[in-house]
C-alpha positions as CSV (number, residue, x, y, z in Angstrom):
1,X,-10.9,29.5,-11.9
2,X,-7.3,30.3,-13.0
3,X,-5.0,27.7,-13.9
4,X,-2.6,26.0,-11.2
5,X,1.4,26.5,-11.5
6,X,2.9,23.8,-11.0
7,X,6.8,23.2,-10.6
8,X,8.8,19.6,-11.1
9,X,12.3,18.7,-11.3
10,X,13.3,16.7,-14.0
11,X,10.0,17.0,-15.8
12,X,10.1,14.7,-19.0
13,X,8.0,15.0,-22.0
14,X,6.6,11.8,-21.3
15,X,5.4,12.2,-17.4
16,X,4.2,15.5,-18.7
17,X,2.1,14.3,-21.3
18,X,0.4,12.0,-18.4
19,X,-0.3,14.8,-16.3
20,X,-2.0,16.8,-18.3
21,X,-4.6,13.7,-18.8
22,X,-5.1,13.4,-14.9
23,X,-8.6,14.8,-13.8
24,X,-6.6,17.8,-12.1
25,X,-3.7,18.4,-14.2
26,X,-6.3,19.4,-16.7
27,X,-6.2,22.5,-14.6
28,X,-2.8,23.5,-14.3
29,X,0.5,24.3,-16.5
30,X,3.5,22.6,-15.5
31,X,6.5,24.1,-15.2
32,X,9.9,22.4,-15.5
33,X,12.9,23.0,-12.8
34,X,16.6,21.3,-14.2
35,X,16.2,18.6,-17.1
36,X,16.5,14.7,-16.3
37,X,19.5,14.8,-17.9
38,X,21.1,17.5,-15.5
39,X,19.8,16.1,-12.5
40,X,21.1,12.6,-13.3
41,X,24.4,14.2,-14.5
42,X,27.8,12.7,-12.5
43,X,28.7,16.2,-12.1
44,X,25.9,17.1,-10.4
45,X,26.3,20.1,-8.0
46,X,23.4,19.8,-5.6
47,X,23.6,23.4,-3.9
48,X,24.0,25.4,-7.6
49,X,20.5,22.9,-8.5
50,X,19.2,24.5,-5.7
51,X,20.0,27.8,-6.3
52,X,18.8,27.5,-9.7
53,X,15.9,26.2,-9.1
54,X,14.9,28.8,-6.5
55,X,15.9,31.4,-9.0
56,X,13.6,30.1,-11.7
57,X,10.7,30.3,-9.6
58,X,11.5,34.2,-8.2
59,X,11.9,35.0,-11.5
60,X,9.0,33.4,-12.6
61,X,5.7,35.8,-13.9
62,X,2.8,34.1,-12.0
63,X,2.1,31.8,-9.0
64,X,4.1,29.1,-7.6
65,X,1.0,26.9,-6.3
66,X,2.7,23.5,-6.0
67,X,6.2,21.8,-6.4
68,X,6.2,18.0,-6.9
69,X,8.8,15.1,-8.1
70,X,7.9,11.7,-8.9
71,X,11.6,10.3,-10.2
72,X,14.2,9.0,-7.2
73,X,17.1,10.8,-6.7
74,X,17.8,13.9,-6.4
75,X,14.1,14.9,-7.0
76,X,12.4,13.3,-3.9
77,X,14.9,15.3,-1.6
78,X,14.8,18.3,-4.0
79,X,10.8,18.5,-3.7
80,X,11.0,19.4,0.4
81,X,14.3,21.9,0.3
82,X,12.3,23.8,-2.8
83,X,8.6,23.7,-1.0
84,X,8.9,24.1,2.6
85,X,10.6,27.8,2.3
86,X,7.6,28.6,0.1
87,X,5.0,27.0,2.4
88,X,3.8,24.9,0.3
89,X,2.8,21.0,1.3
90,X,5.2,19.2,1.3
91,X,6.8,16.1,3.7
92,X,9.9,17.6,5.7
93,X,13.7,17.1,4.3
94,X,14.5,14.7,7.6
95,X,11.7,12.5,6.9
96,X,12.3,11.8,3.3
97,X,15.9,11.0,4.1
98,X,15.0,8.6,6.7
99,X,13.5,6.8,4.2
100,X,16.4,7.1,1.5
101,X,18.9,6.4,3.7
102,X,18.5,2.9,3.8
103,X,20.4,2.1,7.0
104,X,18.6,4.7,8.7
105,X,15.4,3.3,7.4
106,X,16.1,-0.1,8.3
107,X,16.7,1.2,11.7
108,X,13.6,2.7,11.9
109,X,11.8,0.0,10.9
110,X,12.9,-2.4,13.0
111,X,11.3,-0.6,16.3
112,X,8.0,-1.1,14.7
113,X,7.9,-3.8,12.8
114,X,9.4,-7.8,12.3
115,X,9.4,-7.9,9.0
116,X,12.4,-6.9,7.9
117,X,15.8,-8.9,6.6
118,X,19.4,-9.2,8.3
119,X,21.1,-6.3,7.8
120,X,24.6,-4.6,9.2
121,X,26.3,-1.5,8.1
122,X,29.5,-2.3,6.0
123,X,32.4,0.5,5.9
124,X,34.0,0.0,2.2
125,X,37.3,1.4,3.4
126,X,38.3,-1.4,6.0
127,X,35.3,-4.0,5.0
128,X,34.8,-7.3,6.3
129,X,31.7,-9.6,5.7
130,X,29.2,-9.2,8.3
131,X,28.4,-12.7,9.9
132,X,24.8,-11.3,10.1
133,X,23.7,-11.7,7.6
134,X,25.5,-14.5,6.3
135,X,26.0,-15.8,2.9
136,X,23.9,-15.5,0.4
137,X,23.4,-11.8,0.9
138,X,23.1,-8.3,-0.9
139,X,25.7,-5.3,-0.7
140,X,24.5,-2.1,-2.2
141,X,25.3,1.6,-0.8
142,X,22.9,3.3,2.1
143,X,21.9,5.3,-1.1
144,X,21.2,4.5,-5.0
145,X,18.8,4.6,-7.3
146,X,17.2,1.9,-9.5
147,X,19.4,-0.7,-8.3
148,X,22.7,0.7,-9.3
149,X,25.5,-1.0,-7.6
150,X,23.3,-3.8,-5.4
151,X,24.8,-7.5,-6.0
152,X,24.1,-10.4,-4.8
153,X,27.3,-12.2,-2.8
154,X,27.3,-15.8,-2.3
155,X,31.2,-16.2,-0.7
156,X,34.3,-13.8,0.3
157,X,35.6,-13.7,-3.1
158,X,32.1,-12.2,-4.7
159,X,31.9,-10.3,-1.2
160,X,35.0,-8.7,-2.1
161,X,34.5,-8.1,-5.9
162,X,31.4,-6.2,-5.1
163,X,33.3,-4.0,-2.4
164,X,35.9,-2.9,-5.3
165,X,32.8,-1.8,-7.9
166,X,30.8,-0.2,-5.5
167,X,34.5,2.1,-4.6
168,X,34.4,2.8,-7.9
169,X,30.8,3.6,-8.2
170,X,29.2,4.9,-5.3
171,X,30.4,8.5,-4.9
172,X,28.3,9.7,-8.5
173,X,24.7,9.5,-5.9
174,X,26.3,9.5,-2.4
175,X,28.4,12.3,-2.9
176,X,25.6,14.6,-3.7
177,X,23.5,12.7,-1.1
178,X,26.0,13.8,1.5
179,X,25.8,17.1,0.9
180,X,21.8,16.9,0.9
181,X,22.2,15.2,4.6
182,X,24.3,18.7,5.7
183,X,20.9,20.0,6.0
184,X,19.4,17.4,8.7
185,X,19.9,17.0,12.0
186,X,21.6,13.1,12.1
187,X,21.6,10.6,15.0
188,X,25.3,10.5,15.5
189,X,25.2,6.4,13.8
190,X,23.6,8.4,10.9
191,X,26.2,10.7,10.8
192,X,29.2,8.3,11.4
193,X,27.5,6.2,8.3
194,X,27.2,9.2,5.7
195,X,26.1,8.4,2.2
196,X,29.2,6.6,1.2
197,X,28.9,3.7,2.6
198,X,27.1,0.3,2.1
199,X,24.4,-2.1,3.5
200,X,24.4,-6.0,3.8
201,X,20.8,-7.2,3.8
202,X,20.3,-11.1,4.1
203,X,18.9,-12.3,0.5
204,X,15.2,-12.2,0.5
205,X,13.2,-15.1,-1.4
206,X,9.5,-15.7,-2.8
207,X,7.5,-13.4,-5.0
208,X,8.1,-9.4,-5.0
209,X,5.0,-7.4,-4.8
210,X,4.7,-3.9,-3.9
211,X,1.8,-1.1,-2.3
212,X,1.5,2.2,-3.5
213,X,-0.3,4.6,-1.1
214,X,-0.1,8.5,0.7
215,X,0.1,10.2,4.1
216,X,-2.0,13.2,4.1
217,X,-2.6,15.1,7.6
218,X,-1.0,12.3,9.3
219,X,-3.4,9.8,8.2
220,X,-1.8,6.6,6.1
221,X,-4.0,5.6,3.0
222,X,-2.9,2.5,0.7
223,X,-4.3,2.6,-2.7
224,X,-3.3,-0.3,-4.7
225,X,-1.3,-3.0,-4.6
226,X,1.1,-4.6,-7.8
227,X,2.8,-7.8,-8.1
228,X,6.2,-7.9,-9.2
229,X,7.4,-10.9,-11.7
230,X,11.2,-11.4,-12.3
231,X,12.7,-13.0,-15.4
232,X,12.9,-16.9,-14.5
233,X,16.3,-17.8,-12.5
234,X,17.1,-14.4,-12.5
235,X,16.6,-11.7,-9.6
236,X,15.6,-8.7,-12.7
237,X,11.8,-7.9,-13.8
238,X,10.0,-9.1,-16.2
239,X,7.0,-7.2,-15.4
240,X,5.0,-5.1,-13.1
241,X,1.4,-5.8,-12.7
242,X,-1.9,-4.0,-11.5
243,X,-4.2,-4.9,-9.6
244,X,-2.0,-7.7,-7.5
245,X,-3.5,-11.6,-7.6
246,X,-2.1,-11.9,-4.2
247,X,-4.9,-13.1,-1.8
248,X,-6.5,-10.2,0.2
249,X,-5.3,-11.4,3.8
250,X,-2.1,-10.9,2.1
251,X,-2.6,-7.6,1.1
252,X,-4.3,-6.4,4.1
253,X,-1.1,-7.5,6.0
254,X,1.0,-5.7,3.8
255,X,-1.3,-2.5,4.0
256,X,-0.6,-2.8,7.5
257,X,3.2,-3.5,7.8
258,X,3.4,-0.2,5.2
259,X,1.1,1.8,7.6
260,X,3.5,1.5,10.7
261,X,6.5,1.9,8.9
262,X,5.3,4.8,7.2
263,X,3.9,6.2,11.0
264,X,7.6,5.4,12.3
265,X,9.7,7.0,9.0
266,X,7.3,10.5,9.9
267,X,6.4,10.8,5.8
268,X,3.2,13.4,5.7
269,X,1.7,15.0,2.8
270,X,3.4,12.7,0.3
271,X,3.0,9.5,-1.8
272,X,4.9,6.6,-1.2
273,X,6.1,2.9,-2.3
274,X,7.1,0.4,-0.4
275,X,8.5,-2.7,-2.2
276,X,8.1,-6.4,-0.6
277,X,8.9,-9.8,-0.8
278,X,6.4,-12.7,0.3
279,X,7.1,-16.1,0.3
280,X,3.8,-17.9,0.1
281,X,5.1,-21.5,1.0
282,X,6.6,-19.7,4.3
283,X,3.9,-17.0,4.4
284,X,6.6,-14.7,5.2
285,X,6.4,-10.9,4.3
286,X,9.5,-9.0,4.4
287,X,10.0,-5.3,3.8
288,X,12.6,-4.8,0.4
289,X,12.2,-0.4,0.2
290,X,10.5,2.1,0.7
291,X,10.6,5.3,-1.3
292,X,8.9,8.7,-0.5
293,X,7.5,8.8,-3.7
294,X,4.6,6.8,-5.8
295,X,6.3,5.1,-8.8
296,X,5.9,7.3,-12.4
297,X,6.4,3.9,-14.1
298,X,3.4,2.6,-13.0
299,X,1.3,5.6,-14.4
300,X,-0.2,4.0,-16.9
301,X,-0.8,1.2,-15.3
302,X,-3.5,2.8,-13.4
303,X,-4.6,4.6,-16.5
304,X,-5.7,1.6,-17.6
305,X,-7.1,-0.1,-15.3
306,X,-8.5,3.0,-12.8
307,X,-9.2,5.6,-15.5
308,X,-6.6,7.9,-13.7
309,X,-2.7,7.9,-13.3
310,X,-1.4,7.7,-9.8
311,X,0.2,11.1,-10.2
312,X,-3.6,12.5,-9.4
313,X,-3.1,11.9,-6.3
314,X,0.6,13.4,-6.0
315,X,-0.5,16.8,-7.8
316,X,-3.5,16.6,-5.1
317,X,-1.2,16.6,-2.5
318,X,1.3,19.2,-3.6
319,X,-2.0,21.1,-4.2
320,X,-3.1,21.0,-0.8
321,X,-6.3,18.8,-1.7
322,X,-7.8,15.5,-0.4
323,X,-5.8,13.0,-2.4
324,X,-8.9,10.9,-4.0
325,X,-10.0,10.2,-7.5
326,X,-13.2,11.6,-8.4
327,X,-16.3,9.4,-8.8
328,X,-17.0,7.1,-11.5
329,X,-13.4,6.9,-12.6
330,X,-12.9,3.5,-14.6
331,X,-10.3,2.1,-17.0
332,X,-10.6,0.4,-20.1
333,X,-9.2,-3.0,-18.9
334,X,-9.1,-5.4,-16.0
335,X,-5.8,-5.6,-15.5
336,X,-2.4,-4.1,-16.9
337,X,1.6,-4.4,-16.4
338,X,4.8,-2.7,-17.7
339,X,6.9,-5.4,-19.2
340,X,10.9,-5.3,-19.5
341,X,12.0,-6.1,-22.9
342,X,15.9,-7.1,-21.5
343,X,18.9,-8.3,-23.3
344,X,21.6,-10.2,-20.4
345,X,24.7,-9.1,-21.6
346,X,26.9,-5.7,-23.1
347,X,27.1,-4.9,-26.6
348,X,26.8,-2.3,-29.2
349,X,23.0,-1.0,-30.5
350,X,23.4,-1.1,-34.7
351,X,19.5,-0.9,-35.1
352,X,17.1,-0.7,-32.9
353,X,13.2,-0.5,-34.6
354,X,12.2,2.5,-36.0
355,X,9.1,5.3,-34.7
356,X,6.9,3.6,-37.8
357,X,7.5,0.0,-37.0
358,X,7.0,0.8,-33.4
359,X,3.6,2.7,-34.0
360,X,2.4,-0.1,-37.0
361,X,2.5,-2.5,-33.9
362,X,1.2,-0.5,-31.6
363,X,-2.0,-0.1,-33.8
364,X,-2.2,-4.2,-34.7
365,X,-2.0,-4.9,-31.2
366,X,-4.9,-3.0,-28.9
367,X,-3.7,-1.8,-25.3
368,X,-0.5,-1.5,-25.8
369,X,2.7,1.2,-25.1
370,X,5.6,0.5,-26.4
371,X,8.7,2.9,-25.5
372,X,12.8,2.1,-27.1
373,X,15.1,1.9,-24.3
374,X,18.6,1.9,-26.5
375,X,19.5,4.5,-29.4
376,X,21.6,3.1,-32.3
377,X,25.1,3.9,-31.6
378,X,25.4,3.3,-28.3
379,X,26.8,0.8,-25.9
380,X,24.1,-1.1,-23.6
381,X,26.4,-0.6,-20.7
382,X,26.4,3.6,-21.2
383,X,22.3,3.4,-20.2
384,X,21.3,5.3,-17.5
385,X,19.7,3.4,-14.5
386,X,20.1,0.3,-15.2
387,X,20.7,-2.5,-12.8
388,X,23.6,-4.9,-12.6
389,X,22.7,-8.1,-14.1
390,X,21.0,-6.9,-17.2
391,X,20.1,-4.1,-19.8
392,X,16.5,-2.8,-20.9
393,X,15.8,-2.6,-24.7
394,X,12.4,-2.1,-24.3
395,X,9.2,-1.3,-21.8
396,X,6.1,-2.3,-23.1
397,X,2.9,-1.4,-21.4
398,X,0.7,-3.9,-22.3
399,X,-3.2,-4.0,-20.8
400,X,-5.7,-6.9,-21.2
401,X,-8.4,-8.8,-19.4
402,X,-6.4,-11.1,-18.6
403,X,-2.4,-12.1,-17.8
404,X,-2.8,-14.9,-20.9
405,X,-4.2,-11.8,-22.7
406,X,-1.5,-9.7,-21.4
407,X,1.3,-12.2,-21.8
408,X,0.5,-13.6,-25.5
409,X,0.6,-9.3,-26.4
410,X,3.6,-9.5,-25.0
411,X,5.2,-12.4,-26.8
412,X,4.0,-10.7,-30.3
413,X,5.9,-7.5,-29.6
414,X,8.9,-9.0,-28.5
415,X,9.1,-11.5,-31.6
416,X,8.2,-8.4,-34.0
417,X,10.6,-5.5,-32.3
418,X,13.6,-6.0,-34.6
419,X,17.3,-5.0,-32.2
420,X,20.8,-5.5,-34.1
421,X,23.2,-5.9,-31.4
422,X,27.0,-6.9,-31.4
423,X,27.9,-8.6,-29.1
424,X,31.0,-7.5,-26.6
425,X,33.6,-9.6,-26.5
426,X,35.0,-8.3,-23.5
427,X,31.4,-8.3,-21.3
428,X,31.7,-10.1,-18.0
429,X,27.6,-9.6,-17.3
């Protein structure tokens, strides 16, 4: 059988070693279309990506059998406008903005579901704090990616300090966006919103958990479902964890909740992630994201534990095949999660541990990943993707059979990773 071509924006050398472990992947050569870099770039001109992109693929000596993305922004919207001319499967532009627009999402998910928080539109040129929601709420813009620009307001005064950084701030992803929503037909609010502006959402409490699942032929499938455990007193993670210890009426309920959103955003032949909070004392579920796209951070996650990454069942998809593992598939632990090695203020990297220190502890301590955020050098605020309370210094993969397995692997390798980091006397993190 010949080999599969397959085409992905912002491939990185570490996605792409996963993929070619997958059951499937072991059948095809990937192909890369734009670096990471590029497509994260501030001068990003979406229509000359495009363009280049499209070019590649002409140009290219063999097939083009499938073109998928698994990183946010630009690459989920990329995906559609790059496969739909082709015919290959794909979900349509519109619906993959409905649910990256995240007014436009909220609006959608309010005619099918409850369980959703406050929300109003806020205009950043003539803003005033919305009285619904009230205080303590969230302001972050209609679109972003790994919660860039989203703080948390408790009064006027913070309300108004978070309108000034997300002026400065928000044009690097919504001006592109804009020009990516040029190509779908908007409800005139949609419209009259554009991808400048910003959302209020009432502040959500409890613990975060979040499903993982796929649309294929209309028909909603949810695969797995991962807790999601913050650093204490602090709204940041700490870790993501597979499977979930979350009762299973729980997660039945959420399986549900994500099914008729997903019906009502009109997502097909894609993976998706919706992200949650439940508040167990209150047994309250409320809907915190969703994102037309399974989350590459969790691939070895279900490595580990299912004997498969999760991207299986995205290169299935943008294969045009059932989206199932095949029988038999198991990992090598019970249960796995992707911990944050975080540092809560700005300074400058002098040392961060070196490729032999890293691997010496990754052979003393079975099951586990460990990947440098930092380079030495460089200031922790200049990180890519990174959220506004904290910075990542390291993410360790960790896999056990246990979370006091897990969490005592955890402890070692953040006592034994050795960071030299001066501090910035000017930080206001």
């Amino acid at each position: 059988m010949p080999r599969k071509n397959v085409f992905i924006p912002g491939l990185d050398e570490r996605n792409h070693e996963i993929l070619r472990r997958t059951p499937t992947g072991r059948e095809c050569d990937f192909h890369p279309l734009s670096t990471l870099d590029d497509l994260r770039s501030e001068h990003l001109d979406i229509e000359e990506t495009i363009a280049g992109a499209q070019a590649a693929m002409d140009g290219f000596d063999g097939s083009v059998d499938a073109i998928a993305g698994f990183w946010d922004f630009p690459i989920t919207l990329l995906v559609p406008i790059l496969a739909g001319p082709r015919g290959l499967p794909s979900p349509t532009l519109e619906s993959v903005v409905r649910c990256e627009h995240k007014y436009w999402s909220r609006l959608l998910q309010s005619e099918v579901i409850d369980e959703y928080p406050a929300f109003a539109l806020v205009d950043l040129h003539d803003p005033v704090p919305p009285t619904e929601p009230g205080y303590p709420m969230w302001l972050k813009p209609v679109k972003s990616a790994s919660s860039e620009l989203a703080f948390r307001v408790e009064n006027d005064e913070e309300f108004y300090e978070a309108v000034e950084r997300l002026r400065e701030g928000i044009g690097k992803i919504g001006r592109p966006f804009e020009e990516i929503l040029k190509r779908v037909d908007l409800p005139p609010e949609i419209a009259e919103a554009g991808g400048t502006s910003c959302l209020a959402e009432a502040a959500l409490h409890g613990v975060q958990v979040a499903v993982e699942g796929y649309v294929h032929r209309g028909e909603c499938v949810v695969y797995a479902t991962l807790d999601s455990v913050d650093y204490p007193a602090s709204p940041v993670f700490l870790r993501h964890q597979y499977p979930s210890t979350l009762p299973e009426d729980v997660r039945r309920r959420l399986a549900s909740i994500a099914t008729r959103v997903m019906g009502r955003l009109g997502l097909d032949d894609s993976t998706f992630s919706i992200e949650f909070f439940y508040d167990p004392v209150e047994d309250d579920i409320r809907v915190l994201e969703v994102n037309p796209r399974h989350s590459q951070a969790h691939a070895s996650l279900f490595e580990m534990v299912d004997g498969a990454a999760n991207h299986e069942r995205m290169l299935r998809l943008a294969l045009g095949r059932e989206p199932v593992l095949p029988d038999g598939l198991r990992g090598e632990y019970d249960i796995a999660a992707e911990w944050y090695l975080r540092r809560f203020s700005d300074g400058m990297v002098d040392r961060v541990p070196t490729p032999e220190e890293v691997r010496r502890l990754e052979e003393a301590v079975p099951g586990v990943r460990i990947a440098i955020v930092p380079e030495e050098g460089q200031r922790l605020s200049g990180l890519q993707a990174q959220d506004s309370y904290s910075f990542e210094l390291a993410k360790i993969v960790i896999g056990g059979a246990d979370e006091t397995e897990m969490r005592a692997k955890y402890e070692r390798c953040a006592e034994e990773l050795s960071f030299d980091i001066e501090d910035d006397p000017g930080d206001d993190h």
